[in-house]
Biopython code that builds the backbone (N, CA, C, O; Angstrom):
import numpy as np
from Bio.PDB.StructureBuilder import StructureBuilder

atoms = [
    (1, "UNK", "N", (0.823, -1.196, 0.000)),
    (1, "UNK", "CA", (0.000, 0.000, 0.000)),
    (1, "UNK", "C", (0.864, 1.256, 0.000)),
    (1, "UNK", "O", (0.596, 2.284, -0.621)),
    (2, "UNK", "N", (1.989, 1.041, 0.812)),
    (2, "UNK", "CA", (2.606, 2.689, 0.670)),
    (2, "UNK", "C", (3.306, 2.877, -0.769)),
    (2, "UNK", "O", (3.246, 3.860, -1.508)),
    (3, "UNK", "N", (3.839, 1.920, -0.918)),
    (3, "UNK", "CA", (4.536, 1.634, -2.586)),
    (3, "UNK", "C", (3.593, 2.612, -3.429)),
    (3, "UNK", "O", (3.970, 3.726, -3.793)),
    (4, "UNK", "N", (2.587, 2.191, -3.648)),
    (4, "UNK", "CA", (1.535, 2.862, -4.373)),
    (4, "UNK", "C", (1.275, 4.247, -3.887)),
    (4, "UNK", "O", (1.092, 5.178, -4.672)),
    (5, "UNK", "N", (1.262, 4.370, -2.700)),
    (5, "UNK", "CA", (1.387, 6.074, -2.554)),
    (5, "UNK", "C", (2.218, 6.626, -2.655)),
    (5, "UNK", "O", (1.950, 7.822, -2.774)),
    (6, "UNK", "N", (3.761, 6.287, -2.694)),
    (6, "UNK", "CA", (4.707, 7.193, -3.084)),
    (6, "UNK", "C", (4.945, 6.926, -4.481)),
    (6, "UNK", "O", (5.635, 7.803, -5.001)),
    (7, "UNK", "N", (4.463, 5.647, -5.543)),
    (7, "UNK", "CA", (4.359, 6.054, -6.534)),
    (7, "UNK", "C", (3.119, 7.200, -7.213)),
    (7, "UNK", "O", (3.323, 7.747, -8.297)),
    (8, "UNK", "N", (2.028, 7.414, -6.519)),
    (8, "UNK", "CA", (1.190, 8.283, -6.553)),
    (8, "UNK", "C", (2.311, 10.112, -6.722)),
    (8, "UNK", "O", (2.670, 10.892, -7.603)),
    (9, "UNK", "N", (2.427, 9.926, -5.128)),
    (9, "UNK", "CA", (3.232, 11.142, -5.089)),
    (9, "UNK", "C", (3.830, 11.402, -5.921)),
    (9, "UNK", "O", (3.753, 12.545, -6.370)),
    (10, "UNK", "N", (5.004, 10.108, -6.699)),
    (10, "UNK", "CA", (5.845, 11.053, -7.231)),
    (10, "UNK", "C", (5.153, 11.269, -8.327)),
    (10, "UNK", "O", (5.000, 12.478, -8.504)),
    (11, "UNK", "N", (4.459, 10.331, -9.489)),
    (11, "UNK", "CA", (3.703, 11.302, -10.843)),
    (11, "UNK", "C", (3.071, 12.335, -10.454)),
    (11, "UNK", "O", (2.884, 13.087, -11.410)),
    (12, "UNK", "N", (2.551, 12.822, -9.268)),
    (12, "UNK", "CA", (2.095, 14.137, -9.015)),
    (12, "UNK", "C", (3.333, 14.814, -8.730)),
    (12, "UNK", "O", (2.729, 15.855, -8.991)),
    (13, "UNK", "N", (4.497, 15.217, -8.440)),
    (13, "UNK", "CA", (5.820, 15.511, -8.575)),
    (13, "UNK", "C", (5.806, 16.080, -9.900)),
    (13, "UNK", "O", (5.714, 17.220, -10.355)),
    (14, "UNK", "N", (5.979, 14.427, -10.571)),
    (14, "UNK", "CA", (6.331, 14.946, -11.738)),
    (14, "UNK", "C", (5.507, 16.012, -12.710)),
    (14, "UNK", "O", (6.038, 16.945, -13.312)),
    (15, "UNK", "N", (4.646, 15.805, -12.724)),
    (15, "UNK", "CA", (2.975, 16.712, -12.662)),
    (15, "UNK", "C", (3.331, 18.193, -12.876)),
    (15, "UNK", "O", (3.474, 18.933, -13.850)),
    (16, "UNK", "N", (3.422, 18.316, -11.354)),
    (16, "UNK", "CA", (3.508, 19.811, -10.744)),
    (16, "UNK", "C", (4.926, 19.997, -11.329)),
    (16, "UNK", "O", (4.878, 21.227, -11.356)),
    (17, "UNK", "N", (6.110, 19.718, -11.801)),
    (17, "UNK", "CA", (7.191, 19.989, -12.189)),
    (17, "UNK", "C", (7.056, 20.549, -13.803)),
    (17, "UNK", "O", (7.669, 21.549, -14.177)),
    (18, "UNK", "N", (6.150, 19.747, -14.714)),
    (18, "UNK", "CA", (6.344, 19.752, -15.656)),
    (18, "UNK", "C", (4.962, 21.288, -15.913)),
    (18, "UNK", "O", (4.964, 21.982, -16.929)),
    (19, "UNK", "N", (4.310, 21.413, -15.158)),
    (19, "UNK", "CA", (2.992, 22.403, -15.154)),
    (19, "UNK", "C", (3.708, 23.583, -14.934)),
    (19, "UNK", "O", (3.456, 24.488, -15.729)),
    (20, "UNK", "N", (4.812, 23.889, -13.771)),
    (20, "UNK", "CA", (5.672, 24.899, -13.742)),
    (20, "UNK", "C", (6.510, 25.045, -14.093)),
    (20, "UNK", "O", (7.095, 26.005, -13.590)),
    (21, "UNK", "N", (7.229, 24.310, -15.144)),
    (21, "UNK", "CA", (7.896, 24.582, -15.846)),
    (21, "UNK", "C", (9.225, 24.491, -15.856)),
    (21, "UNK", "O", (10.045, 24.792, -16.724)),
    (22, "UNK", "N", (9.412, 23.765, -14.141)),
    (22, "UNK", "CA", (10.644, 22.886, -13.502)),
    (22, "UNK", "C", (11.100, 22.125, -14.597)),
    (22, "UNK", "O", (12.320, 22.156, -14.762)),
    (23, "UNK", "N", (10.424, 21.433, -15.409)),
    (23, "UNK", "CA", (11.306, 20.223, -16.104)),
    (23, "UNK", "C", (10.654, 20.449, -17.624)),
    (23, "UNK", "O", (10.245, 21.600, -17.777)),
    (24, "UNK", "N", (10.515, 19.755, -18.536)),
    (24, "UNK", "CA", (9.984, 19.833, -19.887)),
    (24, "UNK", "C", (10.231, 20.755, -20.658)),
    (24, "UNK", "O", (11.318, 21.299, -20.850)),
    (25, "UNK", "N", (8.910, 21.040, -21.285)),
    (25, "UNK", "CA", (9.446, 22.363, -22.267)),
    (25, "UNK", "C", (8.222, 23.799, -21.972)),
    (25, "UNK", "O", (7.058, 23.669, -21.594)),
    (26, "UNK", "N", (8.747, 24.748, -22.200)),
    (26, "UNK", "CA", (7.685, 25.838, -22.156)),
    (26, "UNK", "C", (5.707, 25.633, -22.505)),
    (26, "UNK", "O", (4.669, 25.746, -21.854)),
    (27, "UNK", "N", (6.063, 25.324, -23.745)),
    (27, "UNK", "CA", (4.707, 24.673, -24.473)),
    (27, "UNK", "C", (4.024, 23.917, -23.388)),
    (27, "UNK", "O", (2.819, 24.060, -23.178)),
    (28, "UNK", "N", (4.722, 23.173, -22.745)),
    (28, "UNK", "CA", (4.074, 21.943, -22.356)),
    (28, "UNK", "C", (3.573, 23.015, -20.638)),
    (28, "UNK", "O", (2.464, 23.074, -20.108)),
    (29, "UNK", "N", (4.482, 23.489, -20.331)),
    (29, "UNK", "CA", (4.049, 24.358, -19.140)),
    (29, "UNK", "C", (3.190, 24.963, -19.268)),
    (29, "UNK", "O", (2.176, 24.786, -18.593)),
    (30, "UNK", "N", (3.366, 26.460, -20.744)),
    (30, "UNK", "CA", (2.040, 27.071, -21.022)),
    (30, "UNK", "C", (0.193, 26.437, -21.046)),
    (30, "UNK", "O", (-0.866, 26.964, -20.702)),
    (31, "UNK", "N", (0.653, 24.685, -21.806)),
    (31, "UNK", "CA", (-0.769, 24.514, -22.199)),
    (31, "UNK", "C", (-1.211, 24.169, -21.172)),
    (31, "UNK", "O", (-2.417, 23.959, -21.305)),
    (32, "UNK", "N", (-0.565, 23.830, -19.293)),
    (32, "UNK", "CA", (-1.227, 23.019, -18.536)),
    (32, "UNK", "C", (-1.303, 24.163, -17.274)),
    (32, "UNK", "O", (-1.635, 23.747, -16.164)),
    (33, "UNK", "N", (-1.007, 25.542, -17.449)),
    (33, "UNK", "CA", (-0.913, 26.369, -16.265)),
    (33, "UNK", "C", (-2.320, 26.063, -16.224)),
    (33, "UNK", "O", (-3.124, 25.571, -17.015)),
    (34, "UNK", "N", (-2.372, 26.639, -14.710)),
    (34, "UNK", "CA", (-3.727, 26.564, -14.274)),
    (34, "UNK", "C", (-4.160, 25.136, -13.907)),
    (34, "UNK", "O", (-4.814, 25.121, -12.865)),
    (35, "UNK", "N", (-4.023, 24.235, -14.330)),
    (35, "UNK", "CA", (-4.376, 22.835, -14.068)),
    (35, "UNK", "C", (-3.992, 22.487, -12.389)),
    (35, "UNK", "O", (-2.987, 22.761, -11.733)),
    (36, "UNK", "N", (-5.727, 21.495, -11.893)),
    (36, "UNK", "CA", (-5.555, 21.810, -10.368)),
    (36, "UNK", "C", (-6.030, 20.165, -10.581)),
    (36, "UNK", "O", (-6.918, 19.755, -11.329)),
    (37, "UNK", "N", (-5.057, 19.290, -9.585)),
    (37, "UNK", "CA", (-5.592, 17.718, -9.425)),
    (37, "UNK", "C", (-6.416, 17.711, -8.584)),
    (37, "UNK", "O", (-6.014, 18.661, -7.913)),
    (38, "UNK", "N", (-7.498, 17.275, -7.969)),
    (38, "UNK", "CA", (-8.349, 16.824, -7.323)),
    (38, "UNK", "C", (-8.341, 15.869, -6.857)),
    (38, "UNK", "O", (-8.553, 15.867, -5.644)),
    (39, "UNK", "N", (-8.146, 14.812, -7.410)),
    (39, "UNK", "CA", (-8.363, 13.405, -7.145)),
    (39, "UNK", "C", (-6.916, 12.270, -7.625)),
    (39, "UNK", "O", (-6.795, 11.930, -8.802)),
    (40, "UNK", "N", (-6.295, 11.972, -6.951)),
    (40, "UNK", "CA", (-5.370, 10.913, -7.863)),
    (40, "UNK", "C", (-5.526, 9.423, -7.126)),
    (40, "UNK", "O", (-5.850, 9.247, -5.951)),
    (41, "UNK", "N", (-5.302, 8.687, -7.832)),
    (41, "UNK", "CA", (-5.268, 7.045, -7.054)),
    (41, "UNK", "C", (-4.049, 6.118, -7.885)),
    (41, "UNK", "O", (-3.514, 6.887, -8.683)),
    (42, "UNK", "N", (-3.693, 5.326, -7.937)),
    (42, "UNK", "CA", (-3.172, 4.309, -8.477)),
    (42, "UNK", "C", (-4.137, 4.577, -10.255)),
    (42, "UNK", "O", (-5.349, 4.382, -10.349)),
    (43, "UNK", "N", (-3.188, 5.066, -11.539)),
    (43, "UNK", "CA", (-3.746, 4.638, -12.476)),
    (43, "UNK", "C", (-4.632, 5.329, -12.746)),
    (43, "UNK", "O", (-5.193, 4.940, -13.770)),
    (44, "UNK", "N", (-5.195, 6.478, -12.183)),
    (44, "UNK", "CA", (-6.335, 7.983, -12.481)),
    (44, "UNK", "C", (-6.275, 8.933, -11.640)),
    (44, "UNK", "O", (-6.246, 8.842, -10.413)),
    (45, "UNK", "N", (-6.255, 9.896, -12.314)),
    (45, "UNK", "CA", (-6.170, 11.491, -12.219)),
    (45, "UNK", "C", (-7.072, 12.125, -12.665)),
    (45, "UNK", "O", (-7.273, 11.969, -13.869)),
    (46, "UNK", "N", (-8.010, 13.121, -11.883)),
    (46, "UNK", "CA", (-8.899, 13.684, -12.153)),
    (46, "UNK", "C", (-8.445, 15.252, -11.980)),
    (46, "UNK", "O", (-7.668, 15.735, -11.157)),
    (47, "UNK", "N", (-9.166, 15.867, -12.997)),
    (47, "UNK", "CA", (-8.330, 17.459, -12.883)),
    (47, "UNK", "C", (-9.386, 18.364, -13.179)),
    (47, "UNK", "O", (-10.395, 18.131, -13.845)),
    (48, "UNK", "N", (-9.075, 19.351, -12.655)),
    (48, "UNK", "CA", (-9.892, 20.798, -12.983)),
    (48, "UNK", "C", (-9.206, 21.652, -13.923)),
    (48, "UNK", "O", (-7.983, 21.758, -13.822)),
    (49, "UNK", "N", (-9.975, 22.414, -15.026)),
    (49, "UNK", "CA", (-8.816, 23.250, -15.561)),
    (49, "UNK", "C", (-9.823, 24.162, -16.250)),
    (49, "UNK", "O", (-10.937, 23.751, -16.578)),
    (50, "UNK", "N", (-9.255, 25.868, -16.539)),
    (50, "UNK", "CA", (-10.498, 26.778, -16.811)),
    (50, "UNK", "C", (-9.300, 26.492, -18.241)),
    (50, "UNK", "O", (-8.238, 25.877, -18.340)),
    (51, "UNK", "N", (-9.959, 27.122, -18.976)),
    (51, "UNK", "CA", (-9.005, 27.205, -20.242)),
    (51, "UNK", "C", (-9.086, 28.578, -20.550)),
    (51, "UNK", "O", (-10.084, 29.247, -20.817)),
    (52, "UNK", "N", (-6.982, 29.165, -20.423)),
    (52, "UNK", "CA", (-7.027, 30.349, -20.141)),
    (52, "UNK", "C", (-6.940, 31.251, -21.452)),
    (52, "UNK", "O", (-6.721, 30.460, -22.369)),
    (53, "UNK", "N", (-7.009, 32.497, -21.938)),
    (53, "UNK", "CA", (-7.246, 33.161, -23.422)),
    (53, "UNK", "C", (-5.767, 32.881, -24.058)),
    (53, "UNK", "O", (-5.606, 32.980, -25.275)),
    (54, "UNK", "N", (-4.673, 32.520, -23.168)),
    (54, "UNK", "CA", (-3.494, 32.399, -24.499)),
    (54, "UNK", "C", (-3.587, 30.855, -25.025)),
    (54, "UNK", "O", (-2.761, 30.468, -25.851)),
    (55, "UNK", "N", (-4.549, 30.025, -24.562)),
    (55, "UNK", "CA", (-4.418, 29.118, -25.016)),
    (55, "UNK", "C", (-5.477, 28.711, -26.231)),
    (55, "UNK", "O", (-5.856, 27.556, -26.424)),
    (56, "UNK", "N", (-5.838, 29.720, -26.919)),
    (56, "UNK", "CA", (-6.878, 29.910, -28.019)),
    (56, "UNK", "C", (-6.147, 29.885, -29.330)),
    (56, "UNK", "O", (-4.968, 30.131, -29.583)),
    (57, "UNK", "N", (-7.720, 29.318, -30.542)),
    (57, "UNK", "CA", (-6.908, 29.649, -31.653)),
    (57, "UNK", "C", (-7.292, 30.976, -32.298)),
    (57, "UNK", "O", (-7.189, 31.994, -31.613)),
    (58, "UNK", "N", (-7.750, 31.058, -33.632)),
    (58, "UNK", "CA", (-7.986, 32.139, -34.073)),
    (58, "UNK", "C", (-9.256, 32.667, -34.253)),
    (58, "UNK", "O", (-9.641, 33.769, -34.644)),
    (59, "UNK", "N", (-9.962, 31.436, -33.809)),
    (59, "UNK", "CA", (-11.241, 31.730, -33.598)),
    (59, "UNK", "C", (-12.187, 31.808, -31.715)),
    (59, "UNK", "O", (-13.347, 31.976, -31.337)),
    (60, "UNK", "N", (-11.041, 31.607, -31.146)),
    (60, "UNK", "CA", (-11.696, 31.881, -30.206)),
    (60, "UNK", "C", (-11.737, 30.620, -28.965)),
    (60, "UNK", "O", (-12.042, 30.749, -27.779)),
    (61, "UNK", "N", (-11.251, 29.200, -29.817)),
    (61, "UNK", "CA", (-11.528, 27.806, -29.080)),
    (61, "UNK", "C", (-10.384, 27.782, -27.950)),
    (61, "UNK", "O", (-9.386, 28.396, -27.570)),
    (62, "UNK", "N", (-11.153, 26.717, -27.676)),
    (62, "UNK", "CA", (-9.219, 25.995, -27.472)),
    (62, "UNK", "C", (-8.110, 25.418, -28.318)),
    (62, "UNK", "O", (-8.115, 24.511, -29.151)),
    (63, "UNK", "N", (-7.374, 26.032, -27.966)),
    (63, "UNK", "CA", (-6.324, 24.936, -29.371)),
    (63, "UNK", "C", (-5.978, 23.663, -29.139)),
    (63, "UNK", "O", (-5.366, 23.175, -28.189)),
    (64, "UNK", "N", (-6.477, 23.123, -30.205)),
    (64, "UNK", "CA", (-6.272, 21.645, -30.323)),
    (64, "UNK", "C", (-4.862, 20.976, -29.910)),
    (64, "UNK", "O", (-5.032, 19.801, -29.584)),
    (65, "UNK", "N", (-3.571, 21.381, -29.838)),
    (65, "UNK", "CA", (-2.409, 21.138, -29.802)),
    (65, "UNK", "C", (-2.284, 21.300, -28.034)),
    (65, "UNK", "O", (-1.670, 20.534, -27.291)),
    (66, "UNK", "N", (-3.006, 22.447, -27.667)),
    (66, "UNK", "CA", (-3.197, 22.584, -26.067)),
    (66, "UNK", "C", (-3.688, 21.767, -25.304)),
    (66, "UNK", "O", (-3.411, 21.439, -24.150)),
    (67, "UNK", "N", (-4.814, 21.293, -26.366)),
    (67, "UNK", "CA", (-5.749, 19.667, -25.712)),
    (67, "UNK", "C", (-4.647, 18.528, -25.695)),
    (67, "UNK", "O", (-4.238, 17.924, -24.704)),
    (68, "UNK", "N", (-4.362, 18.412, -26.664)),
    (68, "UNK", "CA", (-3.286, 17.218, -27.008)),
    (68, "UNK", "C", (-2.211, 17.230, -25.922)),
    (68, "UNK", "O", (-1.894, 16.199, -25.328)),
    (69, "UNK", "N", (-1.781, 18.160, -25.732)),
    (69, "UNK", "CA", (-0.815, 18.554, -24.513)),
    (69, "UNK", "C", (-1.291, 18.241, -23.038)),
    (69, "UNK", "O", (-0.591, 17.778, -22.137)),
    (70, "UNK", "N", (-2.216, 18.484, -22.997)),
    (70, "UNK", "CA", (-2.723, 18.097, -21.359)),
    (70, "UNK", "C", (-3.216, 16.827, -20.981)),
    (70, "UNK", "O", (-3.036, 16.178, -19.950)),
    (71, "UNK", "N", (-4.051, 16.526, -22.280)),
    (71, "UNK", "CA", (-4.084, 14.788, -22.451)),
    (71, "UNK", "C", (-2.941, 14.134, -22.389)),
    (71, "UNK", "O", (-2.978, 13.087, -21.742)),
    (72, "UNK", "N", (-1.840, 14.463, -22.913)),
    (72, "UNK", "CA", (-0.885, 13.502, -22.940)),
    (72, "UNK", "C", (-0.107, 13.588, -21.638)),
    (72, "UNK", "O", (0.218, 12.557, -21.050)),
    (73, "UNK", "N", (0.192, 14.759, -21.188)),
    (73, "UNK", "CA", (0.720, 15.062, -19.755)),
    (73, "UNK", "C", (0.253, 14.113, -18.560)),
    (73, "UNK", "O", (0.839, 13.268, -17.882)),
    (74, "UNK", "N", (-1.251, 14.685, -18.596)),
    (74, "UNK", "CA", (-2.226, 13.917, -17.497)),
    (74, "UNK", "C", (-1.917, 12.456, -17.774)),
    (74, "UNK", "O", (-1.579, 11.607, -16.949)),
    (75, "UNK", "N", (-2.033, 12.365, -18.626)),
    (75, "UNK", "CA", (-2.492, 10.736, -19.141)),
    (75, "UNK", "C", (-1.198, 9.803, -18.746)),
    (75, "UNK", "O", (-1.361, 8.628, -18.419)),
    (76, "UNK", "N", (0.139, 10.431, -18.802)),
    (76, "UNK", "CA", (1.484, 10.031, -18.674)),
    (76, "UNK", "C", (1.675, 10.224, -16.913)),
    (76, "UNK", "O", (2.291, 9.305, -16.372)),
    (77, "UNK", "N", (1.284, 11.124, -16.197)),
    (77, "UNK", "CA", (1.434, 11.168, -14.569)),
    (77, "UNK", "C", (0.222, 9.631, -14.852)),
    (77, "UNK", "O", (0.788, 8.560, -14.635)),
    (78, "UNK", "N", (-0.723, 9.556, -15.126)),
    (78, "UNK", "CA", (-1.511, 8.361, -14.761)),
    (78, "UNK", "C", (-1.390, 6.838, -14.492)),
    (78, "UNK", "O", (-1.835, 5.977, -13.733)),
    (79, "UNK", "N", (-0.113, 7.060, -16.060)),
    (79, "UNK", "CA", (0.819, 5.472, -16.424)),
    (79, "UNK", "C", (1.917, 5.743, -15.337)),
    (79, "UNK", "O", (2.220, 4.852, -14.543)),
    (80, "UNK", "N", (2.544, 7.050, -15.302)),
    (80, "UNK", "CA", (3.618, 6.810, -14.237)),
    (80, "UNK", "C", (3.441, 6.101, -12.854)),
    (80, "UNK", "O", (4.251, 5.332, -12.336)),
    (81, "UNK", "N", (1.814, 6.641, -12.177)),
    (81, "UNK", "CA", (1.525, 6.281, -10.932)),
    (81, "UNK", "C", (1.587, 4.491, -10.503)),
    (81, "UNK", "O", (1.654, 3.861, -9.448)),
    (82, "UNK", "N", (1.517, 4.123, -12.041)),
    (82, "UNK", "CA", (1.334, 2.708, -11.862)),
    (82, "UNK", "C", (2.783, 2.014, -12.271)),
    (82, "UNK", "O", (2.837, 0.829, -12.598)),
    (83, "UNK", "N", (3.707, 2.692, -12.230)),
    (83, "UNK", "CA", (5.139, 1.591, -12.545)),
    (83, "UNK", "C", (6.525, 2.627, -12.205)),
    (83, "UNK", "O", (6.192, 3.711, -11.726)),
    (84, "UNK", "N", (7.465, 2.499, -12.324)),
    (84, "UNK", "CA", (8.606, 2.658, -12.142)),
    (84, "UNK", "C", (9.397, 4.099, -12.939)),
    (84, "UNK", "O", (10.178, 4.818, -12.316)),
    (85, "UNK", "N", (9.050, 4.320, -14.298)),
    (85, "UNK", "CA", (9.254, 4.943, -15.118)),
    (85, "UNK", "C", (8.288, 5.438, -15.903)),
    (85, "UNK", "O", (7.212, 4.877, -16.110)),
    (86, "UNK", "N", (8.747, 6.829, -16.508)),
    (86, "UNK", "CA", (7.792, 7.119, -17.643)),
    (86, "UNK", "C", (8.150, 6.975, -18.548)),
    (86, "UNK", "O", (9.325, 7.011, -18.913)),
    (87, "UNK", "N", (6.648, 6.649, -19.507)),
    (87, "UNK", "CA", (6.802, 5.929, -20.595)),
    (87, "UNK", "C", (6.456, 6.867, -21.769)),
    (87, "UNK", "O", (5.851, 7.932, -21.644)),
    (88, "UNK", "N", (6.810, 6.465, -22.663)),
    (88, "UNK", "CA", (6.955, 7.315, -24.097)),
    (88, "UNK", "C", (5.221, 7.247, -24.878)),
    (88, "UNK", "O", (4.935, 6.050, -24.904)),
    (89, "UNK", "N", (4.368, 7.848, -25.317)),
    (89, "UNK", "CA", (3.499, 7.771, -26.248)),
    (89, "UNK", "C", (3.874, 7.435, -28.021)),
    (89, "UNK", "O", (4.397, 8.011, -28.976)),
    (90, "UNK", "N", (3.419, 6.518, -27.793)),
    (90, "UNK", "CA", (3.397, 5.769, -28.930)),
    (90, "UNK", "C", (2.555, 5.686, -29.945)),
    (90, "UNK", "O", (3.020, 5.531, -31.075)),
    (91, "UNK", "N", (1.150, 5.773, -29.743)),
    (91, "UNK", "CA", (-0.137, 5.584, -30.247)),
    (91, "UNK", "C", (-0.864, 6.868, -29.857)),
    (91, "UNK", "O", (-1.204, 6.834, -28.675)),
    (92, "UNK", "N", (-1.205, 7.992, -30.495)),
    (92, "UNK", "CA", (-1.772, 9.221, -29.937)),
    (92, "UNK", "C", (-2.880, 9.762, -30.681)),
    (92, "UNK", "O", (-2.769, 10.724, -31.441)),
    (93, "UNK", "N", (-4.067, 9.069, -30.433)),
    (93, "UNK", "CA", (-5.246, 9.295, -30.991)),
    (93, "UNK", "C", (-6.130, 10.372, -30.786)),
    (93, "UNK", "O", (-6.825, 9.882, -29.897)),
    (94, "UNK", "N", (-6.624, 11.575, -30.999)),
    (94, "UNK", "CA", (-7.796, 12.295, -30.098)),
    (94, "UNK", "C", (-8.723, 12.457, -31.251)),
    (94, "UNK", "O", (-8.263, 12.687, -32.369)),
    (95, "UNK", "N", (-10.071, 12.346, -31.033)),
    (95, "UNK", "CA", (-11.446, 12.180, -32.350)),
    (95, "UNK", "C", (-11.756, 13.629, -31.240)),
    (95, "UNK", "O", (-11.906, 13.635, -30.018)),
    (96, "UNK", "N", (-11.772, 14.783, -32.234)),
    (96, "UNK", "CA", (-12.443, 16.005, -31.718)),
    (96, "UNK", "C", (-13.736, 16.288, -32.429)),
    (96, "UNK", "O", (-13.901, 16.608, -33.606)),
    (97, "UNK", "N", (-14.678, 16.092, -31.409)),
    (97, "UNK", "CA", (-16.252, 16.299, -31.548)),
    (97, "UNK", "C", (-16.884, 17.543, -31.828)),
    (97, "UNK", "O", (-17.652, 17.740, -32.770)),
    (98, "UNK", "N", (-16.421, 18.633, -30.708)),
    (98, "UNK", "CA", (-16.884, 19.795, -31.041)),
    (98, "UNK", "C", (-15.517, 20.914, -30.568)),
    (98, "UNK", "O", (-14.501, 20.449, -30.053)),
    (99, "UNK", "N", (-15.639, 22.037, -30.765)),
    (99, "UNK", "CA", (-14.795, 23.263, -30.018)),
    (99, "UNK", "C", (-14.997, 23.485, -28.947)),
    (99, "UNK", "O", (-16.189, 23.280, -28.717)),
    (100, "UNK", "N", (-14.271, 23.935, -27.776)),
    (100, "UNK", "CA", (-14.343, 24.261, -26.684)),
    (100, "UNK", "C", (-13.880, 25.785, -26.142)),
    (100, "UNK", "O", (-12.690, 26.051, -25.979)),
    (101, "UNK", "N", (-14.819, 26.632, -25.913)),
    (101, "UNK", "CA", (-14.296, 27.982, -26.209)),
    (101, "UNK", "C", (-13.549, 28.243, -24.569)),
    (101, "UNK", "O", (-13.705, 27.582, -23.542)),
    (102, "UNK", "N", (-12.774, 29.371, -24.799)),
    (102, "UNK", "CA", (-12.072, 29.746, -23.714)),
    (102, "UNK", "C", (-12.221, 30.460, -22.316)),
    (102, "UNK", "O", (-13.060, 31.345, -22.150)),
    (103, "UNK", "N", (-11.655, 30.177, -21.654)),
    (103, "UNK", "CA", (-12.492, 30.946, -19.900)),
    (103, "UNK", "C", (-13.721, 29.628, -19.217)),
    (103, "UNK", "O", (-14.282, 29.942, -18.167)),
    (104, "UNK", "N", (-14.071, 28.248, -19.836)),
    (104, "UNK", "CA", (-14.522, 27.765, -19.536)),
    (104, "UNK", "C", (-13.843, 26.430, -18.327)),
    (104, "UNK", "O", (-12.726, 26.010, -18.629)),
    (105, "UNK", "N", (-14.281, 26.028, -17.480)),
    (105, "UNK", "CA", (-13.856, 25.103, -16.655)),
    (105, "UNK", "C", (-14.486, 23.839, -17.307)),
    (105, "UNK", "O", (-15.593, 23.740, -17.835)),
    (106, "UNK", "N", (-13.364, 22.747, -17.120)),
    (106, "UNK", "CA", (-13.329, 21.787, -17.649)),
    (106, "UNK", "C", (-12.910, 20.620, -16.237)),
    (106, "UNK", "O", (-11.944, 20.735, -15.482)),
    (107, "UNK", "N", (-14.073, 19.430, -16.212)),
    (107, "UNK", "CA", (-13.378, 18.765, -14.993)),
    (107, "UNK", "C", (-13.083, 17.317, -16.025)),
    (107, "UNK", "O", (-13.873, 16.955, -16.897)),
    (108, "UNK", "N", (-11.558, 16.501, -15.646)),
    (108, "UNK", "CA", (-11.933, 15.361, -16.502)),
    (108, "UNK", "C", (-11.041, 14.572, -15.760)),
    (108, "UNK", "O", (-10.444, 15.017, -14.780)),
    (109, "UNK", "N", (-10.908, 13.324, -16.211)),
    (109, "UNK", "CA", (-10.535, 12.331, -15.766)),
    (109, "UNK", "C", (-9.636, 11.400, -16.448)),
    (109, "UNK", "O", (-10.203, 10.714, -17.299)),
    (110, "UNK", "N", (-8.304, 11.182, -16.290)),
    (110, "UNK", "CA", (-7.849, 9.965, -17.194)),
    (110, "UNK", "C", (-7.260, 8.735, -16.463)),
    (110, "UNK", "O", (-6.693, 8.824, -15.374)),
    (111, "UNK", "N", (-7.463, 7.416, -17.239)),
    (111, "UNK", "CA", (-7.542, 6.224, -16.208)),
    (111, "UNK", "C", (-6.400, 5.416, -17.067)),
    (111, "UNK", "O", (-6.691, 5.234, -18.249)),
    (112, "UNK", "N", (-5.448, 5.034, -16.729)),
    (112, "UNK", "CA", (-5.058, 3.797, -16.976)),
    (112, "UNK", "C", (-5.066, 2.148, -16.725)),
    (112, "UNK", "O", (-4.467, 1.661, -15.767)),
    (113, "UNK", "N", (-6.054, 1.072, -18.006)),
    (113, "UNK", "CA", (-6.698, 0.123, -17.911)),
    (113, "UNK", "C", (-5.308, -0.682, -16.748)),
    (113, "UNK", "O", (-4.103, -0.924, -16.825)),
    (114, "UNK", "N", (-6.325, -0.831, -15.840)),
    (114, "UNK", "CA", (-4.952, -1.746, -15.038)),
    (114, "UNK", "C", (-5.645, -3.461, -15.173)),
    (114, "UNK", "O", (-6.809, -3.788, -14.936)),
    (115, "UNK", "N", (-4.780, -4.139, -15.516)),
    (115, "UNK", "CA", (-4.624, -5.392, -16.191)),
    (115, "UNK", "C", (-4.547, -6.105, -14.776)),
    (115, "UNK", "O", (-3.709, -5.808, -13.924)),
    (116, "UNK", "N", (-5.864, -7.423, -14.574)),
    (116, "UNK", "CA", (-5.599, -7.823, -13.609)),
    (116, "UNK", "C", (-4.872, -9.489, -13.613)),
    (116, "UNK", "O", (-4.540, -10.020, -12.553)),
]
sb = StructureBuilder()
sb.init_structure("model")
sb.init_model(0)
sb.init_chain("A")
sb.init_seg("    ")
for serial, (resi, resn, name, xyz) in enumerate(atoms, 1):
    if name == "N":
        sb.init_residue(resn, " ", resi, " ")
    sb.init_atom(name, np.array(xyz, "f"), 0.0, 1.0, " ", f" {name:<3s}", serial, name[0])
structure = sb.get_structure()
């Protein structure tokens, strides 16, 4: 049980490092400022996030590349919580449904299938 909470801790570490800009790249800091965890467990992370005006395109949305960025961030503290290392994206799918305009709060959730 503690194993799992200090692997918890540290993808939230790594998290908060890469959101401020401690580690990674600018981009990746810019698209996730503001981002607040709520909830983490073994394998899911649940987050709050308003989506702020520099992260728009030219019409007003969110930018798609900003989405892609926080998905993959979140989604990577999620796989981290569950093993040793982080792992590389390999397969990076997103089907965008509609636009999401800016100044709006967004709560979401990403899970990694844990294999029993």
């Amino acid at each position: 049980m503690e194993e799992n909470i200090l692997r918890i801790l540290r993808s939230l570490k790594w998290l908060q490092d890469v959101t401020t800009g401690a580690i990674g790249y600018e981009l990746e800091s810019r698209a996730l400022r503001g981002l607040q965890v709520i909830q983490a467990q073994r394998g899911f992370i649940r987050c709050n996030f308003t989506v702020p005006t520099f992260a728009s395109d030219l019409n007003g949305n969110w930018h798609v590349g900003a989405i892609a960025t926080i998905i993959d961030n979140v989604g990577g503290a999620a796989v981290y919580s569950m093993g040793d290392r982080l792992n590389v994206t390999v397969n990076f799918n997103i089907s965008y449904y509609s636009t999401a305009k800016i100044q709006v709060c967004f709560s979401f959730f990403l899970l990694k299938k844990i294999d029993s």
